[in-house]
Structures are given as C-alpha cells and as structure tokens.
C-alpha positions in Angstrom: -104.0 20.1 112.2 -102.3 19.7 115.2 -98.6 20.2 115.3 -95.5 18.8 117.3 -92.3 19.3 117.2 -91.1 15.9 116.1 -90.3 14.9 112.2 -93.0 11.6 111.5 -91.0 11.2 108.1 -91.0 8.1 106.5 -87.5 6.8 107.3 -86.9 5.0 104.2 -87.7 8.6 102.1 -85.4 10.3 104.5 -82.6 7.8 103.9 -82.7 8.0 100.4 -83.0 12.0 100.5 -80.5 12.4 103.0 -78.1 9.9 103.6 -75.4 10.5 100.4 -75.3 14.0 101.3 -75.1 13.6 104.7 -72.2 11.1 104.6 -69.9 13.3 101.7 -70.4 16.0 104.2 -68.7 13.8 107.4 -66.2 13.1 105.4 -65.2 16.2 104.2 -65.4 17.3 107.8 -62.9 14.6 109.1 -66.1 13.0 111.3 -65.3 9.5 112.2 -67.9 7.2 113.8 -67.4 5.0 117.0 -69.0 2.0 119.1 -66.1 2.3 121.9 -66.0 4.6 124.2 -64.9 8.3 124.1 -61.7 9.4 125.0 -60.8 12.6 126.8 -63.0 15.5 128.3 -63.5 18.3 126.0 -62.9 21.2 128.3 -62.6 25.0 127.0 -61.2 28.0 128.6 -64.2 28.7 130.8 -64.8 25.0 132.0 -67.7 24.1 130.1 -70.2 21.3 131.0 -69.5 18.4 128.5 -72.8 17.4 127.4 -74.3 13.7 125.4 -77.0 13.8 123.8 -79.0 9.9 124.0 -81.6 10.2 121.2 -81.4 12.2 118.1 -84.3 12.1 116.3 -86.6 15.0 115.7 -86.8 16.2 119.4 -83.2 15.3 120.3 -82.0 17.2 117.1 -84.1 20.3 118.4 -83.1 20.2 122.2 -79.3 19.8 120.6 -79.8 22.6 118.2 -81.1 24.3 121.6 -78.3 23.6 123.6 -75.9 24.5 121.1 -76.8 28.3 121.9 -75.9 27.7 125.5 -72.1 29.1 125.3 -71.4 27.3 128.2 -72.0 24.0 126.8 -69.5 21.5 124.9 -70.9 19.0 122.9 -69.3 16.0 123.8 -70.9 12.6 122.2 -74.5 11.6 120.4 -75.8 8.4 120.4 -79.1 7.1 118.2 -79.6 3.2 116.9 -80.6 4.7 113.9 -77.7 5.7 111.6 -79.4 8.5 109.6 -80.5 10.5 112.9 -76.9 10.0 114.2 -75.3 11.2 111.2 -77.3 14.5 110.7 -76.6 15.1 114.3 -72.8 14.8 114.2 -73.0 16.9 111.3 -75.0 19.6 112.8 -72.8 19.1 115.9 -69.6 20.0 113.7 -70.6 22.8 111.8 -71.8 24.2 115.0 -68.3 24.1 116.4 -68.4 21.1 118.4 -66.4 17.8 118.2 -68.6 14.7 119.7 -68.4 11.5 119.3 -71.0 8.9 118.0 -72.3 5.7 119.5 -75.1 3.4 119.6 -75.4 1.9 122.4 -75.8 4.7 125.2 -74.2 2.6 127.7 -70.8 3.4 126.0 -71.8 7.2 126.7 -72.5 6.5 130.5 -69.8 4.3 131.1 -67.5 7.5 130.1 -66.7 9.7 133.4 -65.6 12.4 131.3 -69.2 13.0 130.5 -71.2 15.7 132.8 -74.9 15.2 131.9 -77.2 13.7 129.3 -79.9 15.4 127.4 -82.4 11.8 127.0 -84.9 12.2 124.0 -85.5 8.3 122.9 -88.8 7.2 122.4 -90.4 7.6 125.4 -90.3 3.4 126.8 -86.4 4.2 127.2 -86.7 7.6 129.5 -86.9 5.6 132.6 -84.2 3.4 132.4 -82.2 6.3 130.4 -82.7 8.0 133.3 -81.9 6.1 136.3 -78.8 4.4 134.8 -77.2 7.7 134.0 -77.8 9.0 137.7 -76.5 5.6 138.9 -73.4 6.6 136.5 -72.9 10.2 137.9 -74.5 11.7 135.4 -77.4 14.9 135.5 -79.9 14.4 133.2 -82.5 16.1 130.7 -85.5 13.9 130.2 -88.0 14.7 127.2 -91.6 14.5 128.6 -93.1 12.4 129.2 -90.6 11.4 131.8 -92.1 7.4 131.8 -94.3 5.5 130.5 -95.6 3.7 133.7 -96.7 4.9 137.2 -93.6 2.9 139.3 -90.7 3.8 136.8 -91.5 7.3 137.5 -91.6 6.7 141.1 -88.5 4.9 140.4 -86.2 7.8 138.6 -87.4 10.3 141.2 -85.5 8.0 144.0 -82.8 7.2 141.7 -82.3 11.3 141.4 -82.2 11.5 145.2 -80.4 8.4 146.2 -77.2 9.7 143.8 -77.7 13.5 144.5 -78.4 14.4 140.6 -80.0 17.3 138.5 -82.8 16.2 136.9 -85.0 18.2 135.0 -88.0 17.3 133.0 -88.5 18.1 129.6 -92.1 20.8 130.8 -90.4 23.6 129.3 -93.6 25.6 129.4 -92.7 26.2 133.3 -90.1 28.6 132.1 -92.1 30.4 129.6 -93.4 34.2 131.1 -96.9 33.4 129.7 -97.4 30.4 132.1 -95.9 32.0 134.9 -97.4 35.1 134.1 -100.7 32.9 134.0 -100.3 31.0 136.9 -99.9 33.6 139.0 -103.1 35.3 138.3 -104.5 32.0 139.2 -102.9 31.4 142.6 -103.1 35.6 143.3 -106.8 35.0 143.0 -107.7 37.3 140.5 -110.0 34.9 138.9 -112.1 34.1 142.3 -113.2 31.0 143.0 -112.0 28.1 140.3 -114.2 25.3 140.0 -113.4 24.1 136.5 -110.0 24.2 133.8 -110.2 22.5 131.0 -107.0 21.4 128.7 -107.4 20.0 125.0 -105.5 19.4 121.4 -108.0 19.3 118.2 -107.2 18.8 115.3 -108.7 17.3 111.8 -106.7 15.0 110.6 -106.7 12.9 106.9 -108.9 9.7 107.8 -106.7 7.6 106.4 -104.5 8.6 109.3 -100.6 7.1 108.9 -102.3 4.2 107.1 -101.8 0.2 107.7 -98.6 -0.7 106.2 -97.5 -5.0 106.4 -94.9 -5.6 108.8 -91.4 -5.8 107.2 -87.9 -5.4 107.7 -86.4 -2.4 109.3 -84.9 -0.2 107.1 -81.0 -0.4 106.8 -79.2 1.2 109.5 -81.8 1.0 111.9 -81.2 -1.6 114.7 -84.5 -2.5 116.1 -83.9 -4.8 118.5 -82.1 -2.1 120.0 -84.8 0.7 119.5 -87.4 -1.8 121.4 -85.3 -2.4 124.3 -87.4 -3.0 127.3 -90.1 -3.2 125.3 -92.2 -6.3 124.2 -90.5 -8.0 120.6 -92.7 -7.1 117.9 -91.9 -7.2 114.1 -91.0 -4.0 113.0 -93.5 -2.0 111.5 -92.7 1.5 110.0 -95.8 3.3 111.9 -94.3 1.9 115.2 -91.1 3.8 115.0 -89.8 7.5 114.4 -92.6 9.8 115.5 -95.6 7.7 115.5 -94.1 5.4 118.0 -96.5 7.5 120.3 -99.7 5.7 119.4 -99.1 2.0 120.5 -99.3 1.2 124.1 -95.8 -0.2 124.4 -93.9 2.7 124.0 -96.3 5.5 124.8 -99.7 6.7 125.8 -101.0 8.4 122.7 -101.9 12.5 122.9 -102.8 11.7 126.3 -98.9 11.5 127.7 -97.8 13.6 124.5 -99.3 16.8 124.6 -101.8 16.4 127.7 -98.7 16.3 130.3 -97.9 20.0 129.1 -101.2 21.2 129.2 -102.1 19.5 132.8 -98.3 20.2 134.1 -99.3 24.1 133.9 -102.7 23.1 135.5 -100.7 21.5 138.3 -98.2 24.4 138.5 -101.2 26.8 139.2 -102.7 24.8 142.1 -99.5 24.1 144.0 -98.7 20.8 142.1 -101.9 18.9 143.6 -102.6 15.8 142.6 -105.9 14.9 141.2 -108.2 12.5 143.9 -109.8 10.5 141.1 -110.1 10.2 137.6 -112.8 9.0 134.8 -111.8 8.3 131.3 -113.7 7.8 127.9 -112.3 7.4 124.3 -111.8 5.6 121.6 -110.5 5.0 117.6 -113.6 6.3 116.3 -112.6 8.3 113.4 -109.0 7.0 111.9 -108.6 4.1 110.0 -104.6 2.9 110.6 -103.3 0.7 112.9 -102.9 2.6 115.7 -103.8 1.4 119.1 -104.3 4.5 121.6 -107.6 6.9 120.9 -108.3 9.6 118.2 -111.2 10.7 120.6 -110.6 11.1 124.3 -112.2 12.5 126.9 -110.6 12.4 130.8 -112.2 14.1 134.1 -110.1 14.4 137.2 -111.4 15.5 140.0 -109.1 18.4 142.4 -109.5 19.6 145.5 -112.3 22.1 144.8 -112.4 21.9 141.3 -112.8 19.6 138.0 -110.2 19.4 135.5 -110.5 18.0 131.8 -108.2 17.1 128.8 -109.8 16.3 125.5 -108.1 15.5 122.1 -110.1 14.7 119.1 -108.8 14.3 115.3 -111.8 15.1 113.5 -112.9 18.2 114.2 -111.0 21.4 114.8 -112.9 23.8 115.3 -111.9 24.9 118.9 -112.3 27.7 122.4 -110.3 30.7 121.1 -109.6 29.5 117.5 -106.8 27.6 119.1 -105.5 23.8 118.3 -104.7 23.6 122.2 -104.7 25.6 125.4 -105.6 25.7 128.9 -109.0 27.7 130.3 -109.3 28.0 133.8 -112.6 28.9 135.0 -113.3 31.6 138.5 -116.1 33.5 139.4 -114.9 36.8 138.4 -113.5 35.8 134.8 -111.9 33.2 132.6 -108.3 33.0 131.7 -107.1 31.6 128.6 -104.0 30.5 128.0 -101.1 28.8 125.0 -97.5 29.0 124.2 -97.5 32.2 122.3 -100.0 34.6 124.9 -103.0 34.4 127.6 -105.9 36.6 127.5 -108.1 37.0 130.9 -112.1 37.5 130.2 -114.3 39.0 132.9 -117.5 37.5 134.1 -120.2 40.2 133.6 -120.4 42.5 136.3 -116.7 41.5 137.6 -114.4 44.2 138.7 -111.7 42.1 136.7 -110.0 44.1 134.0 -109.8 42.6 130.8 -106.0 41.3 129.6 -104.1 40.2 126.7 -100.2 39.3 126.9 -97.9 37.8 124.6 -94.8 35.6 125.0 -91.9 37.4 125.2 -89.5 35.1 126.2 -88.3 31.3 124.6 -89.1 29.1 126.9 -86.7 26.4 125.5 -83.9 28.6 125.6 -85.2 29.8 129.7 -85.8 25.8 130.2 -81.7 25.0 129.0 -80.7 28.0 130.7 -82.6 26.8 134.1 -81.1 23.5 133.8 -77.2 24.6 133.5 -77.9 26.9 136.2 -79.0 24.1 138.1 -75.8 21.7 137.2 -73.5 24.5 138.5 -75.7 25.4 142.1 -76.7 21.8 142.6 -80.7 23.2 143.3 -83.7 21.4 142.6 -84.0 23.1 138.6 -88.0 24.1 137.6 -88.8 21.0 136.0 -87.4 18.8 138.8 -88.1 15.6 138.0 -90.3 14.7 140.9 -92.5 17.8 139.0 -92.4 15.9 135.9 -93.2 12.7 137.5 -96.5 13.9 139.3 -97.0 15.6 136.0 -96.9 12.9 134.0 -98.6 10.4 136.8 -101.2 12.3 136.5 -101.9 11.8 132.7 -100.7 7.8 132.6 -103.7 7.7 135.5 -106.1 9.4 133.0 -105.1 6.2 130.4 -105.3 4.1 133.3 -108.9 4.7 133.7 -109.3 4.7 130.0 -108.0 0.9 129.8 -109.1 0.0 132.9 -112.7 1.1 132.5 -112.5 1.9 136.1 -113.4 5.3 138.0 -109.8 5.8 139.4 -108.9 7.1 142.7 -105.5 7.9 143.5 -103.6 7.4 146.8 -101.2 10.2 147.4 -99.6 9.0 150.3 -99.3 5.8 148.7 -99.1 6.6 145.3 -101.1 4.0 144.6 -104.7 3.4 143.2 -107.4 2.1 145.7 -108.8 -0.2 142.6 -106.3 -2.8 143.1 -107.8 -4.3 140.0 -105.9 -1.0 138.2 -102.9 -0.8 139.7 -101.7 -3.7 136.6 -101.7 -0.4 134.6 -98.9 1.4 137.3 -96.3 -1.1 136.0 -94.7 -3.2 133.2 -92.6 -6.0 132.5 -89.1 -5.2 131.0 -87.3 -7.7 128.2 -84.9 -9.6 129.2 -82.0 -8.8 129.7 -82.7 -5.0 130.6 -84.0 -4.0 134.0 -85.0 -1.3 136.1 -82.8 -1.3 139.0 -82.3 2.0 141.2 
C-alpha cells in the first residue's frame, strides 16, 4: 500500500473522536480563538522569526510539529477553515510552548506586519494564490508541493517571488536529504556512464472499493466550504473531495501524478542540471477502482530529455515492484544502475563494469535539513534549495505529464516560452478563478 504523509480520515469520525477533548484541553490552557487580526510580534531574547502557519491539516500539522524543533522559530498564528484541524493545531502549538493565534481566513494572517513568513499547506488549488499574496504582503513563504496546480500560476508565484525580493522555498524536501545528494552526485560525477533511461513510480494494491461513492451532502459542522473551495469551481460538498483525498479530482489537484511524481521527477531533474523535459506522452486511466474519483489509478507518462527517456508510473493494483519498494527512482548508465528512496540508494554494476558495487543509508532528516535550509535562507536572503523557481519547473514538469494525459496530445514543451507548441493544449496551462478571488502578481 502506498503511504503519504497526510491523515485521509473521515472528518465527521474525527470530530466526534476528537473534538470534546480537544476543546476541554483549550480551555484549560487559556486558548482563545480569533477572526481579527493578531496583535503584537512575539519576539524572544534571540529575535526569533515569527512564523504562521496557513493550512493545518495532516501535512500542515507535520511541517508545524517540524518547525517547532527549529529553536529559532516562534509560533505566531494558525489558520484552517476547518475548526477541528485548527483546534488540534493551537493545542499542539501550546503545549509546545508557543502562543499563536487562530484565524480563518488567511488574509487576517497576511494583513498582520508583525508576521515574518508563512508555512502554506492548503489543498493544493490555494498554493498559488497563498503564495503570491503573502509575497505581495512582505511575507517569505513555505509552499507544500505541489507548488500549483496549473502551468501559468506557477510561472506566476516565481515572478511574484522576484518582483517583492522574497524567500520562497518549495516544499521538495528530498533536495536536502544526503541520500539524494549523495545520489545525484554519482549521476552528474559520471560514475554510471552514459544515462539513457530513469525511471520513477509509486505501486501500490489498494482495496477496490477504493474511498467508495458517498451522495453529496452537507459539510460537516465547522467546516466552511465555500471557503475551502476558494478559486475553485462551486461544487456540492462531497466528503471524498475534501481532507486528503481532495488530490484525486481535477479541480484541486492532479492525482499521484502532482502528489508523489513531483518528488520522484524533482530528484530526476536535480541530477541533470534541472533540465526540462522536450516532450511528453501520457497514458492512463480508472481501470481498477470503483469510487468517484476523477484522475487515474493506472498511469503511465514518458518524457523525453536531452539524451535520455524518463518515466513515472503509478498503478493501485499491483505492488509488486523494482527493489521490493512502493516507490523510487532508477537511473540507468552503461556502467551500472543506481537505485534510489528516502531511506538509502544502492548502485548495481553492469557486468564487466569497473563500477564498485554500493549501498548507503539515510543518515540525515531531510525535513528537519529542508526547515533548517529555509531559516537559513530568511536570515542571508539567498535563493534556499528548493527555490521556488526549482519547485515550479519541478512541478511544470509533472502538470505537463497530465497535460498530455487529458489532452491526448504528444506534448512538446517550449522552454524559452514556456509554453506548449500544441496550442490546442496550452487550455491545460491555465484555469479560471471564482469570483471574487484572483491571481494578481
């Protein structure tokens, strides 16, 4: 089965699980709860960057746990439209010390100057206008992959970074773990000789029932949904749309493809000297899952490198995988084959090569590196590892493999224009925001 970080509870269970406990523990804590705006910096004897976190679901509540153990960090404000994520946040928040305030509406959070950056781990239809509103507000920014949802709002939250001279790192935190680096360097030192093919994938073998077809109904209380869709189109709300499996319907998200294919292909990316792929081809479908889910359980996408073919494949119904693994990356030379995943990489020889065999294992966190990087960053005012521009090209690169999926086009990409040459696809590099929001650098 393949695993992710993110809770895809049933928010209704959770509420009734969770939410008399949560709130006798706020109150014995003195926690209050706020829609105006916050009030004060919180500053400590060594100055410390006063933090907001928009987005505390499953990943927010991880990166906050994560940036908790940065000593340098205070804190300062949460903000969630659902009332159950924002009350287990303040309460982890509290017992770790800290003393934020909770909204929302994030705009209350940006609005504040008192604020110094803002850790941005909404659904993923809200990261690029999360994004560029908070640089237009002075604010750095941490942006959960993947960093947009369409071609141009990427494009757009890389000039919004540059235009107001802002830290903005993406959410890749694989780029800080020594494995990848480790890696990558073996790939770009040549050790492997000549590359001609990687390939990336996620398998898994999942229930067939999937997260099953429940009716459309109302949201459940505390939850305000208008307010979780946002740009979005309106749609009724339906319980498999939101929390984690917001990822499978086109208007939020693009499936395994954007979820766990941008970390796979970012590290492909990072070993080639962040090339872009020239074209892309695309196959997939629901073949095997029976919910209502809209984006495949069986994909297949080809790009095509300077020099080399890449792949990324994700399939839920079989899981029987390359080195017994759910996911990895397996790049392809002359003289051997290097495997790599989060927790080591293992380097096979071709027969005959003078390559030595290796096997490494993680040493470091690479969440804990990925914060640390980022702070760094705040304080030096440098370009961190996951610049945004990284995560962008990153993530471009996977929305173009979806592209070509829709589109049932061979794609080839522009890098000059960063554009498509099929004009007929470039309807894919954009969307259409709800009125009244807009996407305005």
């Amino acid at each position: 089965m393949v695993r992710h970080c993110e809770e895809g509870a049933d928010m209704e269970t959770t509420l009734k699980k969770e939410q008399a406990g949560r709130r006798e523990a706020l109150k014995a804590a003195g926690v209050g709860f706020t829609t105006s705006l916050f009030t004060g910096r919180i500053r400590g004897a060594n100055d410390r960057i006063a933090l907001a976190f928009l987005g505390v679901g499953g990943m927010g509540n991880y990166n906050l746990t994560l940036a908790m153990r940065q000593p340098q960090v205070a804190v300062v404000g949460l903000c969630d439209v659902y009332q159950t994520n924002l009350e287990r946040a303040v309460a982890a928040a509290t017992a770790g010390g800290h003393q934020p305030k909770a909204v929302k509406d994030f705009r209350h959070v940006l609005a504040d100057k008192s604020v110094d950056a803002v850790c941005i781990c909404t659904p993923d239809h809200w990261h690029a206008l999360m994004t560029v509103e908070a640089c237009k507000a002075g604010k750095d920014v941490w942006v959960e992959k993947p960093v947009c949802v369409t071609v141009n709002e990427g494009q757009k939250m890389v000039l919004a970074a540059r235009k107001y001279n802002r830290v903005v790192q993406a959410g890749t935190m694989q780029r800080s773990g020594d494995v990848f680096q480790k890696a990558t360097e073996l790939v770009r030192g040549g050790r492997l000789g000549k590359i001609t093919f990687c390939r990336t994938w996620n398998y898994g073998l999942m229930d067939e029932k999937g997260m099953g077809n429940p009716p459309d109904s109302d949201p459940p209380p505390g939850l305000d949904w208008n307010m979780w869709l946002g740009p979005a189109p309106f749609r009724p709300y339906n319980k498999n749309r939101c929390i984690f499996n917001f990822r499978w319907f086109w208007d939020y998200a693009g499936g395994m493809m954007t979820d766990w294919g941008v970390h796979w292909m970012d590290i492909v990316q990072m070993a080639f000297n962040e090339t872009m792929p020239l074209a892309i081809t695309a196959l997939g479908g629901i073949y095997y899952l029976k919910d209502n889910r809209e984006t495949p359980d069986t994909l297949s996408v080809t790009y095509e490198y300077p020099g080399f073919l890449a792949t990324y494949e994700w399939r839920a119904g079989n899981a029987e995988s390359m080195f017994k693994q759910g996911g990895g990356i397996l790049f392809h030379g002359n003289k051997g084959t290097l495997f790599v995943t989060r927790s080591h990489y293992t380097v096979v020889p071709e027969k005959g090569s003078d390559l030595e065999p290796i096997e490494e294992k993680r040493i470091n966190d690479a969440n804990l590196a990925h914060w640390a990087n980022f702070l760094e960053c705040m304080r030096t005012r440098q370009k961190p590892i996951s610049d945004i521009e990284t995560g962008y090209r990153s993530t471009a690169t996977c929305l173009l493999g979806n592209v070509a999926l829709r589109s049932k086009m061979h794609v080839d990409w522009d890098a000059k224009k960063e554009t498509t040459l099929q004009e007929s696809a470039r309807s894919y590099l954009t969307r259409e925001y709800r009125a009244p929001w807009k996407l305005v650098v």
